[in-house]
C-alpha positions in Angstrom: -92.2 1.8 96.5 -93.3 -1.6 95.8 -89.7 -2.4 93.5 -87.8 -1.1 97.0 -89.7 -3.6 99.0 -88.3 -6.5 96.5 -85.3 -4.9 96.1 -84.7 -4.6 100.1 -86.8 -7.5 101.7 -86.1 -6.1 105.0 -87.7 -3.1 104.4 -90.9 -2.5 105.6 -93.5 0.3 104.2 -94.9 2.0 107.2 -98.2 3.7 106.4 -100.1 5.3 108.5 -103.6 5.0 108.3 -106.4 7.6 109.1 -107.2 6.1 112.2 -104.1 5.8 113.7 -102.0 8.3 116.3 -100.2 11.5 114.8 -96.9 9.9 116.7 -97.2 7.0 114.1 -97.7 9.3 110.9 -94.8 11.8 112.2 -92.5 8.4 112.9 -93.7 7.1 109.3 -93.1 10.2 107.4 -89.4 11.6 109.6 -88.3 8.2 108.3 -89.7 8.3 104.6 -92.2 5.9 105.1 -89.7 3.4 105.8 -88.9 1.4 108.9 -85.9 -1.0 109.2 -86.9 -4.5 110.0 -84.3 -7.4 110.6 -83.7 -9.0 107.7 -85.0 -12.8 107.7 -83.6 -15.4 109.7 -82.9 -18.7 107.5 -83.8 -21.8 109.3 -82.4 -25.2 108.2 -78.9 -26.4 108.1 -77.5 -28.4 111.4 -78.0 -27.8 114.3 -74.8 -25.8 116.0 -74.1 -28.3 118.2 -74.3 -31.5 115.7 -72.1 -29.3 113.8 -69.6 -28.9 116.4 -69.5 -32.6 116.8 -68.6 -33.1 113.0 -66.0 -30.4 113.6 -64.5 -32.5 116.1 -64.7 -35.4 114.6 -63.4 -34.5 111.5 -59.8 -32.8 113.4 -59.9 -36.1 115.6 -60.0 -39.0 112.4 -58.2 -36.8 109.3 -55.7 -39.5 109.0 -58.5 -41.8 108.0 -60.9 -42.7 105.0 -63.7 -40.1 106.3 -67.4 -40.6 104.5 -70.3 -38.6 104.4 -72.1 -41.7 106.5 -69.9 -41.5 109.3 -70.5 -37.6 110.0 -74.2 -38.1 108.6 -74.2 -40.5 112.0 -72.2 -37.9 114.2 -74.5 -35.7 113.5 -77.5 -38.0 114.3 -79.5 -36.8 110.7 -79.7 -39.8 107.1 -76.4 -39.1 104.5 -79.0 -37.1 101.8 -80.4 -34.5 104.7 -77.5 -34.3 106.3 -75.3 -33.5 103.1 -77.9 -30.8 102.1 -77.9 -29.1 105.5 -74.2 -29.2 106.0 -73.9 -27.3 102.7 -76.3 -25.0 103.8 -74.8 -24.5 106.8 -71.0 -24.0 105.9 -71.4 -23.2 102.3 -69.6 -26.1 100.8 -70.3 -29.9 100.6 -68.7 -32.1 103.7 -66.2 -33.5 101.2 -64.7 -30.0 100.0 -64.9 -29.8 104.0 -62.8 -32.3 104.9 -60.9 -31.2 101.9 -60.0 -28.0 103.2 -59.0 -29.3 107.0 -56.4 -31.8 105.3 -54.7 -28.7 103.2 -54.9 -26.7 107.0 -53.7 -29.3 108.5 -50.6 -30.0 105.6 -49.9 -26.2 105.8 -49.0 -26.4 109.6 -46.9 -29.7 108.9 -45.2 -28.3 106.5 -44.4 -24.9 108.5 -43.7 -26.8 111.8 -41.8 -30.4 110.9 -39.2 -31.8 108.6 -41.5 -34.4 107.4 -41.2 -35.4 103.9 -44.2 -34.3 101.9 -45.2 -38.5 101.4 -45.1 -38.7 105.1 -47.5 -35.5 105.4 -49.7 -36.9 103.0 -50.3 -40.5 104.8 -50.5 -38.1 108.1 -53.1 -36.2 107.2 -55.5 -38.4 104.9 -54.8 -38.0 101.5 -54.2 -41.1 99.5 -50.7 -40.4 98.4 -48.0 -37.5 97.7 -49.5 -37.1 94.2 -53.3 -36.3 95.6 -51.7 -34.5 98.5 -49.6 -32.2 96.2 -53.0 -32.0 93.4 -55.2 -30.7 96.2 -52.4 -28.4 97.5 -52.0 -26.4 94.4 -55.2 -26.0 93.8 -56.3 -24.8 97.7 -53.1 -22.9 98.0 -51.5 -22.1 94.3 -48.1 -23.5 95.2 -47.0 -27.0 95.9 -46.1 -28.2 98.9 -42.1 -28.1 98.6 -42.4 -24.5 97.5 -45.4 -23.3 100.5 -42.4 -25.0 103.0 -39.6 -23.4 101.0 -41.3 -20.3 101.2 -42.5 -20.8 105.0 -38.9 -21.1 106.2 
């Protein structure tokens, strides 16, 4: 029993003791001495709301030179804690963040507009059409010409 507890954390072994009420011991034993308990709540990360205001500031200011201290500030926390509770929070690093909002953010120019791909680029926040079209491939697997040529 005790390598299903560490297997299944949330799993707690009822046992009922010989002091306590039949109703426990027939609950305990109809269930196989096992009672479902939530599984742990992980604390950390930012707060929801500091969150949403990086969110928002990161679609509002994608055309610029966006740094971990500026949404370290939006979010009111120092660059190292708030770098280590973003990524605990979204499951990537605010970079790789910002990263993926600029490839969204290409994919609907690209869909929806006529721009050339070096005007894209500049739109969105990527240095030029060469980082633009390096960080497309990789995000999406095709390059930008071919994702519009394929979107049309």
């Amino acid at each position: 029993m005790a390598a299903l507890t560490h297997d299944y954390p949330f799993l707690k072994i009822s046992k009922a003791d010989s002091s306590g009420m039949h109703g426990a011991r027939t609950a305990a034993s109809a269930h196989g001495g096992l009672t479902a308990m939530q599984p742990p709540t992980h604390r950390g990360g930012v707060a929801p709301r500091a969150l949403a205001r990086v969110h928002e500031f990161v679609e509002a200011h994608l055309e610029e030179n966006i740094g971990i201290h500026m949404l370290a500030a939006v979010a009111g926390l120092s660059m190292y804690h708030f770098a280590r509770a973003f990524k605990q929070s979204e499951g990537m690093t605010p970079h790789d963040y910002v990263v993926q909002c600029r490839i969204r953010r290409t994919q609907e120019l690209l869909a929806s507009t006529d721009l050339p791909v070096s005007e894209i680029a500049g739109v969105v926040g990527f240095a030029d059409q060469s980082h633009c079209t390096r960080r497309f491939r990789e995000h999406v697997g095709v390059t930008p010409s071919r994702y519009r040529w394929l979107m049309r």
